[in-house]
N, C-alpha and C positions, 0 to 999 in steps of 0.2 A: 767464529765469534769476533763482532769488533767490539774498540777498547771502552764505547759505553756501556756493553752488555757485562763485560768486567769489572769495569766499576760498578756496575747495579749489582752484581751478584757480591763481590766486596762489601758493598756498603746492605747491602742485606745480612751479612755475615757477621758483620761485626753489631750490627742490630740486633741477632741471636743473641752473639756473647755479653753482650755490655746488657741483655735483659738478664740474661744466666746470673748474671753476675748480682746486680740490685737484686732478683730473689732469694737470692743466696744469703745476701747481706742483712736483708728483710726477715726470714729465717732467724738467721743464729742471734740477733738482737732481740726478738720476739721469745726466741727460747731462751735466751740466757735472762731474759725479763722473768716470764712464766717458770726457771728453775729456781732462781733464787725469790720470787716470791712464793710459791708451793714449798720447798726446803724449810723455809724461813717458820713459816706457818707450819707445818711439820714438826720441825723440832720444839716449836712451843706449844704446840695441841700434846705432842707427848712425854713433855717435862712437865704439862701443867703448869705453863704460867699461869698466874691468878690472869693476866690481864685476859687472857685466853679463857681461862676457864668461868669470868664475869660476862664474856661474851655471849659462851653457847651455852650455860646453863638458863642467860637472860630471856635467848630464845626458844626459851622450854625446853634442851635437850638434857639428856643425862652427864655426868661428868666423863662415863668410859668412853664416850661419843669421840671424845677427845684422840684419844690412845690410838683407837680401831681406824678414823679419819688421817690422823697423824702420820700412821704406820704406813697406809694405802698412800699417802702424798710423797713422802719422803723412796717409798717402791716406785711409785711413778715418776719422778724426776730421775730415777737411774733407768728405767725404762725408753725414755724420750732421747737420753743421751748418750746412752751406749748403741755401737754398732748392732745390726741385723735386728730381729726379733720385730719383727716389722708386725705381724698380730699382737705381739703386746705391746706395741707403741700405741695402734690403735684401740685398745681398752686402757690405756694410760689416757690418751686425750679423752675418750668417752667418758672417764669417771673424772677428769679435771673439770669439764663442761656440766658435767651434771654433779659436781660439788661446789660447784662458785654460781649455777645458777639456782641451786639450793638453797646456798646463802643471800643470794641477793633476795630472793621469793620469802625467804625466813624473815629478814629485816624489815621487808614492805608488809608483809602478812602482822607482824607481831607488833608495826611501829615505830620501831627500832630504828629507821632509816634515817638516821645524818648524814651529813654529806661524806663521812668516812666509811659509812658502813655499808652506801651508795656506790662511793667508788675504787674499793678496795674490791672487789668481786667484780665491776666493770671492767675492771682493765685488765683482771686476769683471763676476764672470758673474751678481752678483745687479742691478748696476747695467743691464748689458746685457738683461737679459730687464724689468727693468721700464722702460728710455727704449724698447726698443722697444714692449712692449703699451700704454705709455699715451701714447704719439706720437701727437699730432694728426689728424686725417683728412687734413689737406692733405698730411700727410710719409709716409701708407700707400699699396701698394703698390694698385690697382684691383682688387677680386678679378675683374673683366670680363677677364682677360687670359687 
């Protein structure tokens, strides 16, 4: 080997790491966005805040909606963040996806769409589709299964 073939494989290598690296960073911003917005919603879908509770009754649901919603958001943000359990992370993101494009689909169906209630579900589902594609290897699902 000469010393440009060194430097190419060098600077190939450090190309790996320094991308490792941004999706890594990409990751845990995205998730600690998507924890603390799911959490947040969580603990007021099952305290019933009124502001919460003017929300999803507005949208035609029932009040318990709140509770059962709440419960499942607050289980799925300790799912997402704790080590291994790598098939319930992945039914953690499939019910965060299919709960914020729920509510976005609720808001436009029923009228309800302001710009808050537009993009408050937007950026959940944009947080959730990027913590999931740039998760880790250790935190994906086998595709062996």
């Amino acid at each position: 080997m000469n010393g440009q073939t060194l430097t190419h494989e060098y600077s190939n290598f450090l190309k790996i790491v320094l991308m490792k690296k941004k999706n890594k960073i990409i990751y845990w911003i995205a998730t600690a966005l998507l924890a603390v917005g799911m959490l947040q919603s969580g603990i007021f879908s099952v305290l019933r805040a009124k502001v919460w509770v003017d929300l999803v009754t507005g949208l035609g649901y029932p009040r318990y909606f709140l509770t059962l919603l709440g419960i499942w958001k607050i289980l799925g943000v300790i799912a997402i963040l704790i080590p291994g359990s790598k098939l319930l992370k992945e039914w953690a993101y499939a019910g965060f996806f299919f709960a914020m494009t729920g509510a976005l689909v609720s808001h436009l169906a029923t009228g309800t769409a302001d710009i808050k209630a537009i993009a408050g579900p937007s950026f959940q589902i944009l947080f959730i589709v990027l913590s999931w594609y740039f998760r880790p290897a250790d935190r994906k699902l086998d595709s062996n299964l």
